[in-house]
N, C-alpha and C positions, 0 to 999 in steps of 0.2 A: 504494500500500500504506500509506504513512503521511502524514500533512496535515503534516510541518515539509517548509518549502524549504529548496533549496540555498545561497539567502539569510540565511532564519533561521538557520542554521548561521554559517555564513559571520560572519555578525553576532554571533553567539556568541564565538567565536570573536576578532574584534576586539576585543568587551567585556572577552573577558578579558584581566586582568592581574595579577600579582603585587602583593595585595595588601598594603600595609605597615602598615597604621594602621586597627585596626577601630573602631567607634562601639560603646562597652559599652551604650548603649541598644536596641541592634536585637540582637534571637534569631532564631537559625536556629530555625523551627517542629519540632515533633517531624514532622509527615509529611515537609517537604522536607529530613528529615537523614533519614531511613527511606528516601527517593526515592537520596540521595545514596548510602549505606550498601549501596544494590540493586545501586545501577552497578558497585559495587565487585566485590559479589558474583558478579554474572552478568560479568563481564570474563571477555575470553578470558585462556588460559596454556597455554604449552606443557605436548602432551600432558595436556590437563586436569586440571594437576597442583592449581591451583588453592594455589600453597607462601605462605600470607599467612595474616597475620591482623589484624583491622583493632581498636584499640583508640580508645574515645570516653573522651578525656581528658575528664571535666569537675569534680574533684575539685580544687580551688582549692590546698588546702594542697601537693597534688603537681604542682601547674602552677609553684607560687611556689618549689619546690625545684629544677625543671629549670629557670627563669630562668637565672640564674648560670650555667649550663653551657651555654646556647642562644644562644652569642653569634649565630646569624645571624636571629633575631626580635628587630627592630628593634624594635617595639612593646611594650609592655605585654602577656607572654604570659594575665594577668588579664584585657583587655578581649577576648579573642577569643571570641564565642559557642560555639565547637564546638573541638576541638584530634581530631584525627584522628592516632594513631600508627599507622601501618604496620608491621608488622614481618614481615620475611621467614622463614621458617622454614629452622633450621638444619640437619636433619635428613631430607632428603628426596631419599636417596639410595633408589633403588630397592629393596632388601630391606628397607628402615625400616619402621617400624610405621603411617609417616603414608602411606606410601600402601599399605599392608594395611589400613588403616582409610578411605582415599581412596576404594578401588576396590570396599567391599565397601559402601559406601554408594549406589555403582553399581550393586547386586543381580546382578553378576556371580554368574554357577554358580563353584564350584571351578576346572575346568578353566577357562574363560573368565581365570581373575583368575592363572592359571599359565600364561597363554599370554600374560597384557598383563601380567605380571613380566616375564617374558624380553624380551618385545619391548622396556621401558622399560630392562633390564639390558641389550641391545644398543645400544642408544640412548645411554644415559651412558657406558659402557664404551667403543662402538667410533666411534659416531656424534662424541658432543660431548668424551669421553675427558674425563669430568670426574666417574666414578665413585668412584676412589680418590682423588681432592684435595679437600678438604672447604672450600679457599676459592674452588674452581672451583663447587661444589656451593650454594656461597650467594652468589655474583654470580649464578649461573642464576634460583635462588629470586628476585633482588633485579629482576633485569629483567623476571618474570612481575608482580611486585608495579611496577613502574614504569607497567606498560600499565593497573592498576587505578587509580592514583593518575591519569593522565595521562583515562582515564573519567570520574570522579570529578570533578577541575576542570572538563570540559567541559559535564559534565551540569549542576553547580552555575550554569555563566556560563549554560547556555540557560536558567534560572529565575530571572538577576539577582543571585545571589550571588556574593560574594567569596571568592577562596579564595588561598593564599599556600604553595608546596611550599615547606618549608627541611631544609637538608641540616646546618645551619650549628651545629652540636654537637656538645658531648663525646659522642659512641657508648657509652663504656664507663660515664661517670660516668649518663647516661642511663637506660641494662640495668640499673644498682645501684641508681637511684632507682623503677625500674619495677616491680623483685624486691622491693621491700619490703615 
């Protein structure tokens, strides 16, 4: 069905590493950040909830404002071609609006999209019992968003790119720089 091996994988794979130190002469091209940016998008998530949204940092002044609070890029967050933010969505508890907007993009009938509420309302309620906790609600979001990110790196190393997840920052001073 498809011409990569188990090897080229594999080899992928071993390429990749956590990247520390990028060369500010070399650009990620617009098509293989668009290739990257697909992988993201077509990732699976539980219940296709699909709770992420992928932001292409590449605005200098707002990269050199989150330096300071980025203590885990080691690097010059200035020399990195591409900055990808992830962000989990907070709001993706089954009656929310993001998935009465999720599912109606689905071209579900009425009833169809009243029949996959309840099912998703049994599922957080009884299943995962993370309906009513709003911190249980966005680790769930954050692990759909882990398996796009974990995509994302892979797809990047089968093309020879570099790529570096960091975790390693202020969250809140981050959200304040992002809202601006």
């Amino acid at each position: 069905m498809f011409n990569i091996t188990k090897s080229q994988v594999l080899e992928a794979f071993n390429y990749r590493a956590a990247c520390r130190y990028y060369d500010p002469t070399r650009k990620i091209s617009k098509e293989d950040m668009d290739y990257i940016l697909e992988l993201a998008r077509l990732s699976p998530s539980s219940v296709g909830s699909e709770p992420w949204q992928f932001l292409v940092l590449q605005n200098l002044a707002i990269r050199q404002k989150i330096a300071p609070v980025a203590w885990g890029i080691k690097h010059p967050i200035e020399e990195a071609s591409h900055i990808v933010v992830l962000l989990a969505k907070k709001n993706a508890r089954y009656d929310s609006e993001f998935f009465k907007t999720s599912l109606a993009k689905r071209g579900l009938t009425p009833e169809q999209t009243e029949v996959t509420l309840a099912r998703y309302k049994d599922f957080q309620t009884n299943d995962m019992k993370i309906a009513d906790n709003e911190r249980a609600l966005f680790d769930w979001c954050c692990k759909q968003t882990y398996i796009a990110l974990g995509n994302m790196m892979t797809g990047a190393a089968l093309i020879g790119i570099d790529s570096c997840p960091i975790e390693g920052f202020n969250y809140d001073e981050v959200n304040r720089i992002l809202s601006e």
